[in-house]
VOZA-984849 format. One record per atom (N, C-alpha, C): atom name; x, y, z; residue number from 1. Coordinates in pm, whole numbers, plus 32768, in hexadecimal, padded with zeros to 4 digits. Example, Ala and Ser with C-alpha at 12.3 -4.5 7.8 and 13.67 -1.06 7.14 Angstrom:
REM residues 2
+------+------+------+------+-----+
: atom :    X :    Y :    Z : seq :
+------+------+------+------+-----+
:    N : 8527 : 7DC7 : 830C :   1 :
:   CA : 84CE : 7E3E : 830C :   1 :
:    C : 8528 : 7EB6 : 830C :   1 :
:    N : 8505 : 7F1F : 82C4 :   2 :
:   CA : 8557 : 7F96 : 82CA :   2 :
:    C : 850A : 8003 : 8313 :   2 :
+------+------+------+------+-----+
This chain:
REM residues 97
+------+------+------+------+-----+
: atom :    X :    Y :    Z : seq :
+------+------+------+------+-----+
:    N : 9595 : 986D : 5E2D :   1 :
:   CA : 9576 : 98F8 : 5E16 :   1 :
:    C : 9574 : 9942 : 5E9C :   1 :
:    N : 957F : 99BF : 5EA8 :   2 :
:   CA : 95B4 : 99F4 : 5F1E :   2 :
:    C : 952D : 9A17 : 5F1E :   2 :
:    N : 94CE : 9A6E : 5F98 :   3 :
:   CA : 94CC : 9AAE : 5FCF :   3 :
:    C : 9472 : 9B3C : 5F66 :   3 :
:    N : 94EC : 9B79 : 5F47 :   4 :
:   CA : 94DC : 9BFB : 5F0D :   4 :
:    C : 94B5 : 9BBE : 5E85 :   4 :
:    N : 94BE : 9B5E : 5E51 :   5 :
:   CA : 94C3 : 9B66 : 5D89 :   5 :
:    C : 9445 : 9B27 : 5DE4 :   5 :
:    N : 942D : 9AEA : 5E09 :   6 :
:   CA : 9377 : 9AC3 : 5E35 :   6 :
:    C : 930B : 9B30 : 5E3E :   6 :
:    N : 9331 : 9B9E : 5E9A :   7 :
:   CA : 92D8 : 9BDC : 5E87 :   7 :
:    C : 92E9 : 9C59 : 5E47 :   7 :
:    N : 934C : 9C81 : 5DE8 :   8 :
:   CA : 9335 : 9CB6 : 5D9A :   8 :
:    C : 92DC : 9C53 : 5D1F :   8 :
:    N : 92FC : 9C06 : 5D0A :   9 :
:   CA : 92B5 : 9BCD : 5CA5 :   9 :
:    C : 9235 : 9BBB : 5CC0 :   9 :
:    N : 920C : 9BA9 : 5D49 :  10 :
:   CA : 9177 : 9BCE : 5D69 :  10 :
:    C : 9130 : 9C56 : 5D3A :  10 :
:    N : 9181 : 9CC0 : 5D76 :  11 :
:   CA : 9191 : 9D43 : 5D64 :  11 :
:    C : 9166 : 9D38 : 5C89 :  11 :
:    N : 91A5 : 9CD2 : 5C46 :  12 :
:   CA : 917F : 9D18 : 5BB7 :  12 :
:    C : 9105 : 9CF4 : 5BA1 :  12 :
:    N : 90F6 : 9C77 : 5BD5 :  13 :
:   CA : 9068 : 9BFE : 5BC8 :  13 :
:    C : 9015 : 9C64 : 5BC0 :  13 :
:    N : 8FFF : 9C98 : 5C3D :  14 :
:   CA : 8F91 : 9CF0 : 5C9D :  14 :
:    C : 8F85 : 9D62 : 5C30 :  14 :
:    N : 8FE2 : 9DAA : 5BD1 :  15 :
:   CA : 8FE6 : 9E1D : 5BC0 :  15 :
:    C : 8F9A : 9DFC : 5B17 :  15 :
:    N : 8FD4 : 9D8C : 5B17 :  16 :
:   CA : 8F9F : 9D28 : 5A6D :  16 :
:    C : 8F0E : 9D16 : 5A81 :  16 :
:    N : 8EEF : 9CD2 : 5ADB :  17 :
:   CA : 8E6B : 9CBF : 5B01 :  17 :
:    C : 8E04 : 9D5B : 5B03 :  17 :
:    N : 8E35 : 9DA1 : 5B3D :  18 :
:   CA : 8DFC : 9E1F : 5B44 :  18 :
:    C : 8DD9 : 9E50 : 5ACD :  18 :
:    N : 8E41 : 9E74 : 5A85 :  19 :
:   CA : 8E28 : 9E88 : 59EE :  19 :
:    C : 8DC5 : 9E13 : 59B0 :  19 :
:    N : 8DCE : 9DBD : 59A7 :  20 :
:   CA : 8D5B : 9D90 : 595E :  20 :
:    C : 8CB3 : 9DB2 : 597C :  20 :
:    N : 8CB4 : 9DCA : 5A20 :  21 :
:   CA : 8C3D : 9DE2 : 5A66 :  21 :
:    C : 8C13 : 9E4D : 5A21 :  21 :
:    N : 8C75 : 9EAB : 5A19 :  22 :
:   CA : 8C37 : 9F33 : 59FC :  22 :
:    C : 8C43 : 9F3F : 594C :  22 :
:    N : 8C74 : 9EFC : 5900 :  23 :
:   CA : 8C67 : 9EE6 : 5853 :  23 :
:    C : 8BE1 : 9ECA : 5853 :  23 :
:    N : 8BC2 : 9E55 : 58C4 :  24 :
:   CA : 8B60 : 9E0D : 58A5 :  24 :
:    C : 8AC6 : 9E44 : 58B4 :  24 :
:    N : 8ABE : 9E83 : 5908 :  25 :
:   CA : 8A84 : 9EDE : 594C :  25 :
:    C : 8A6E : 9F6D : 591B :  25 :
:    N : 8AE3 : 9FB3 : 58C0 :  26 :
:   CA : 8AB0 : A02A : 58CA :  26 :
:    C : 8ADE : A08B : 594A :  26 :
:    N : 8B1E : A12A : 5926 :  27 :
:   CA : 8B13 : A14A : 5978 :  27 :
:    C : 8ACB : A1D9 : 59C1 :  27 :
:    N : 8A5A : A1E5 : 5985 :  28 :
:   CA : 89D5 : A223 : 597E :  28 :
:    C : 896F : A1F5 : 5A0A :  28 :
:    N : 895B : A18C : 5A0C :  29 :
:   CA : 8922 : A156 : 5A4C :  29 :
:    C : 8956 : A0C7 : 5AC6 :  29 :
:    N : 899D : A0D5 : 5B26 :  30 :
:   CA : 89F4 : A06A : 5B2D :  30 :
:    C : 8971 : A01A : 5B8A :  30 :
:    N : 898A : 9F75 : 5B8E :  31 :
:   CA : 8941 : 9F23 : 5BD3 :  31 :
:    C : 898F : 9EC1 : 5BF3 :  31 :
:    N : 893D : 9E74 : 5C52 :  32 :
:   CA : 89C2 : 9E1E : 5CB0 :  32 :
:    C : 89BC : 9E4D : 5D10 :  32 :
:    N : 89F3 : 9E19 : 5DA9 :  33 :
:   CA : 89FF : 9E47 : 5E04 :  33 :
:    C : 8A9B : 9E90 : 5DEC :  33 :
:    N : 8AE0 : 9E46 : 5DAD :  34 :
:   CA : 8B8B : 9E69 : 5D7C :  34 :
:    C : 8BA6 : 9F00 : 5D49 :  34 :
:    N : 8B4D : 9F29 : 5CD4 :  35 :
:   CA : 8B57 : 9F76 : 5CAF :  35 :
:    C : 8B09 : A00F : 5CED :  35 :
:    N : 8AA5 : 9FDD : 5D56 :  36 :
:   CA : 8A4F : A046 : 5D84 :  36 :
:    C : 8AB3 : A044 : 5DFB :  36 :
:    N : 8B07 : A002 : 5E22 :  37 :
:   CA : 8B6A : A01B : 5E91 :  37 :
:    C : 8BC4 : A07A : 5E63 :  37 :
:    N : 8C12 : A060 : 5DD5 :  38 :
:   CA : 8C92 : A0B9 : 5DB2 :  38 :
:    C : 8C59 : A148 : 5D7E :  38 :
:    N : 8BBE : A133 : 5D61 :  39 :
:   CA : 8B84 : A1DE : 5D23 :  39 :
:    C : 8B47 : A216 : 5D9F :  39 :
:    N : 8B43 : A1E4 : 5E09 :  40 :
:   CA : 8B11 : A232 : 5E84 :  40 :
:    C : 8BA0 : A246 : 5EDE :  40 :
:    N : 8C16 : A215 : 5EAE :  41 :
:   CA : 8C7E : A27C : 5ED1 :  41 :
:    C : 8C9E : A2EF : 5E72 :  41 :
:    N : 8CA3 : A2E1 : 5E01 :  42 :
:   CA : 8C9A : A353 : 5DC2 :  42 :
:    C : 8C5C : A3BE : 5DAD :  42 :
:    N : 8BD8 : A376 : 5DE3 :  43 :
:   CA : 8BA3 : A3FC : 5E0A :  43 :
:    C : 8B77 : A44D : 5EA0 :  43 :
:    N : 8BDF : A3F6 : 5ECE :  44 :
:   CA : 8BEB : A453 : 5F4F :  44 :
:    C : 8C6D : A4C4 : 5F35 :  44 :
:    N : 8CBD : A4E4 : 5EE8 :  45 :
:   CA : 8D37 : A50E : 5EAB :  45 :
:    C : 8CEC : A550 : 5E4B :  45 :
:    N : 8C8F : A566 : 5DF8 :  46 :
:   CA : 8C52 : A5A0 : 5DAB :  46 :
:    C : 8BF2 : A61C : 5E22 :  46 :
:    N : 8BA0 : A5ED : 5E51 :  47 :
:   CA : 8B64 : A63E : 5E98 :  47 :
:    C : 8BA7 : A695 : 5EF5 :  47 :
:    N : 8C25 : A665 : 5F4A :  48 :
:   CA : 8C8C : A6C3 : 5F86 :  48 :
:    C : 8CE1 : A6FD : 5F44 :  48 :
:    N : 8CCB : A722 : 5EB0 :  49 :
:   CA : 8D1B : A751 : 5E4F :  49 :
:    C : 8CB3 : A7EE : 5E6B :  49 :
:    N : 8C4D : A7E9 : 5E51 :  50 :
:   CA : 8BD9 : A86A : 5E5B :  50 :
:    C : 8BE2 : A88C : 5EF8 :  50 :
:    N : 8C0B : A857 : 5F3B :  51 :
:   CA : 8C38 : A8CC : 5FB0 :  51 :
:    C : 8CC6 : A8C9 : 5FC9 :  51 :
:    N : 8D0A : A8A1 : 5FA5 :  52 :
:   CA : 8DA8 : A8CD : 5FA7 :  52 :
:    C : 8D86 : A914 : 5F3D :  52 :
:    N : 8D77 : A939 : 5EF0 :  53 :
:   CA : 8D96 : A9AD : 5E8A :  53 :
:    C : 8D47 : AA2D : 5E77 :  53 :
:    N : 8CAA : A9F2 : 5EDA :  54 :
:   CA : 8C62 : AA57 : 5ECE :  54 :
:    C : 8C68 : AAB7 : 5F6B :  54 :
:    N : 8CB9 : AA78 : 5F9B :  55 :
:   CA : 8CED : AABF : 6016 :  55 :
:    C : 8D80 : AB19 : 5FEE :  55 :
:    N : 8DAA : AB23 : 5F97 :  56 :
:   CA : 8E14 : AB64 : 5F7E :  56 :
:    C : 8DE4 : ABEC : 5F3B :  56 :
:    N : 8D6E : ABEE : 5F0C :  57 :
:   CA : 8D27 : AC56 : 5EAF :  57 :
:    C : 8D8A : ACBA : 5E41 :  57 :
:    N : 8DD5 : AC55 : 5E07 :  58 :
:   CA : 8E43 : ACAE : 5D92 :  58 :
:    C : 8DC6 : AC81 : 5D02 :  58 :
:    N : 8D9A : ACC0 : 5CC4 :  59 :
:   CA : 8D52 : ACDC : 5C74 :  59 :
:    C : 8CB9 : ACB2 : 5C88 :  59 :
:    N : 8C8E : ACC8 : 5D31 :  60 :
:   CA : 8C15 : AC91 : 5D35 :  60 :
:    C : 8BC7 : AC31 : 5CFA :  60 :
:    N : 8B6E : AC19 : 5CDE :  61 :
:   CA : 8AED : ABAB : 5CFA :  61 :
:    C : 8B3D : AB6C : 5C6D :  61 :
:    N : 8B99 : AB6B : 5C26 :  62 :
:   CA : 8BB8 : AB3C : 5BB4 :  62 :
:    C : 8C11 : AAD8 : 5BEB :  62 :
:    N : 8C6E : AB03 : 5C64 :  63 :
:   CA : 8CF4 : AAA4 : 5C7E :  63 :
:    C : 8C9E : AA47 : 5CEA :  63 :
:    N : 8C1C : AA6F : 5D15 :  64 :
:   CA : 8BF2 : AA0C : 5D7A :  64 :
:    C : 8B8F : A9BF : 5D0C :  64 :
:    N : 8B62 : A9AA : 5CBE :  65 :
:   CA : 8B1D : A93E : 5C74 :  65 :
:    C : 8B92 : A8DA : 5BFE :  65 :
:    N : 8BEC : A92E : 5BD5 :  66 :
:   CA : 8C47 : A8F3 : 5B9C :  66 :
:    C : 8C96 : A8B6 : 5C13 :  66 :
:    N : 8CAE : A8A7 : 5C9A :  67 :
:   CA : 8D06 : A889 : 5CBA :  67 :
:    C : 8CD2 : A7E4 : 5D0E :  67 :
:    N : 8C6F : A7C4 : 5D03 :  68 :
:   CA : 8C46 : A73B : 5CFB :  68 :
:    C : 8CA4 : A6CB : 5C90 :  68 :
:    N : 8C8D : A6EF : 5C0E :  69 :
:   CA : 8CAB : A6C9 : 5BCB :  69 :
:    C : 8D5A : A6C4 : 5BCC :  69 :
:    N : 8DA3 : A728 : 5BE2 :  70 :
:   CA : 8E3F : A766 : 5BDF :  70 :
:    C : 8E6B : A6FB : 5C64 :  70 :
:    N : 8E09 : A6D4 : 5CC7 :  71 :
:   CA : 8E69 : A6B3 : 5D4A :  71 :
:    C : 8E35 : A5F0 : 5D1A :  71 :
:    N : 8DEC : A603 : 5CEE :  72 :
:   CA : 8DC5 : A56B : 5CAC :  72 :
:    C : 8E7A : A53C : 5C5A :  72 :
:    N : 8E76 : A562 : 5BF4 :  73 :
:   CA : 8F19 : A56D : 5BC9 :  73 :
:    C : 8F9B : A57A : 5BF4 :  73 :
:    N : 8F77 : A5D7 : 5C90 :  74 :
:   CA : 8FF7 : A5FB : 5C8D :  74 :
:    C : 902A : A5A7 : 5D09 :  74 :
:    N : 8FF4 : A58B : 5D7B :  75 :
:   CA : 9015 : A51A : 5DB0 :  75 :
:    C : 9034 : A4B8 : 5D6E :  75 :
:    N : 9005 : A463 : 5D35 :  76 :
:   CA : 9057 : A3D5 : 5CFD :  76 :
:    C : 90B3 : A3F6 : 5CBA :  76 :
:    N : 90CD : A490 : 5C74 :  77 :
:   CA : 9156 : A4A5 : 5C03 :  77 :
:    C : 91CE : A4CD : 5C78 :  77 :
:    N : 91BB : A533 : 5CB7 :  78 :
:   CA : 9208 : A52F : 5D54 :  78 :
:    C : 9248 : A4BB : 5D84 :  78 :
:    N : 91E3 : A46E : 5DDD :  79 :
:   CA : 91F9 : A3C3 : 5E20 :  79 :
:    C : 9277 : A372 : 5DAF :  79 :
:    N : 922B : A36D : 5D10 :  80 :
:   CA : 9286 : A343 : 5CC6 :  80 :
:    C : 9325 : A36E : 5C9B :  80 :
:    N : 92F5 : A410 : 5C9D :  81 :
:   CA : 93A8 : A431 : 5C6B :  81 :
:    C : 93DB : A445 : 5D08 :  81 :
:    N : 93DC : A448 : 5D62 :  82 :
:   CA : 9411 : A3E8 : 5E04 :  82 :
:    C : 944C : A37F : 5DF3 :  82 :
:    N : 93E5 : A31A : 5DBC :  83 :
:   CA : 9416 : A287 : 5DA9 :  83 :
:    C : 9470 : A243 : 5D44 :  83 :
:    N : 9458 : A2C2 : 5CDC :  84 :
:   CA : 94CF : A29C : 5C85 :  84 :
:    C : 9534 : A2E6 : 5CAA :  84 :
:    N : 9569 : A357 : 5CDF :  85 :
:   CA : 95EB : A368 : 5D30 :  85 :
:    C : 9638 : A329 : 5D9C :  85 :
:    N : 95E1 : A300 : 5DCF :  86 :
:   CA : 961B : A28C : 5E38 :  86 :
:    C : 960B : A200 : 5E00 :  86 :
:    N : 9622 : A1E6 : 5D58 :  87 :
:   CA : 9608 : A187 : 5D18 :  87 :
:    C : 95AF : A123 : 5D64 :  87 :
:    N : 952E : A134 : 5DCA :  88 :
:   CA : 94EB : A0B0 : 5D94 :  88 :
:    C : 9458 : A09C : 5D61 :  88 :
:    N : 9494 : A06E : 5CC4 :  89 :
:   CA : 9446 : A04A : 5C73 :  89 :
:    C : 93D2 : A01B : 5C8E :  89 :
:    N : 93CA : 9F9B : 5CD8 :  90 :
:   CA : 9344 : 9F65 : 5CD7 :  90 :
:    C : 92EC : 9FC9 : 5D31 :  90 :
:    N : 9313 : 9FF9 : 5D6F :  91 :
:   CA : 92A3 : A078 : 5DBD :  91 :
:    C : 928C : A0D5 : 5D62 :  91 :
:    N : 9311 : A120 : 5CEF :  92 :
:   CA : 92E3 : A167 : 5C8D :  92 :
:    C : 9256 : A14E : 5C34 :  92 :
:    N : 9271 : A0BE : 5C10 :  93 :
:   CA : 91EE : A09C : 5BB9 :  93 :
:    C : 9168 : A075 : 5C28 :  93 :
:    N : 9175 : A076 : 5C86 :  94 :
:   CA : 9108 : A081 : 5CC0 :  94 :
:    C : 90BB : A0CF : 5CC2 :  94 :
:    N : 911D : A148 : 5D13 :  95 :
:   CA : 90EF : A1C9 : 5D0C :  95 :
:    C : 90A2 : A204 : 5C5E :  95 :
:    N : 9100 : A200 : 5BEA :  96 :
:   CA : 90E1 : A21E : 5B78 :  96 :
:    C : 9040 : A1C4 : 5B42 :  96 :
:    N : 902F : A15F : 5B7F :  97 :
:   CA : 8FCA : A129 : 5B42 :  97 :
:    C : 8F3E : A13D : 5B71 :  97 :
+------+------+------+------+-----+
């Protein structure tokens, strides 16, 4: 096996594994060091969503509390449709997951 089919196939393990963590788990409340790792990046992207948007002031205090939530989404949908134009997949589903 080469090389690349290795660690992509790591790459699904890791991404398989993940999903079960977080089925298993719930994702309300995440626990684990695993999962308090991948929700304390998200919410660093959540929280710089309310000042990227609330620094733009196009419909005031509405686009800066909604925009936590909007930049939470829109980075990983971004990163992803990137990765699927330059077809690569296994970063697509990274990003998407």
């Amino acid at each position: 096996m080469s090389a690349e089919v290795v660690g992509r196939l790591a790459g699904l393990v890791t991404l398989g594994l993940l999903t079960l963590l977080v089925l298993a788990n719930g994702v309300a409340m995440p626990s684990g060091a695993i999962l308090n790792f991948l929700h304390m990046i998200d919410l660093v992207f959540h929280e710089a969503g309310h000042v990227i948007f609330g620094a733009f002031g196009l419909g005031g205090q509405f686009i800066a509390v909604l925009g936590g939530s909007l930049n939470q989404v829109l980075v990983p949908a971004v990163c992803t449709a990137v990765f699927l134009r330059r077809q690569e997949y296994g970063s697509a589903s990274a990003t998407l997951f």
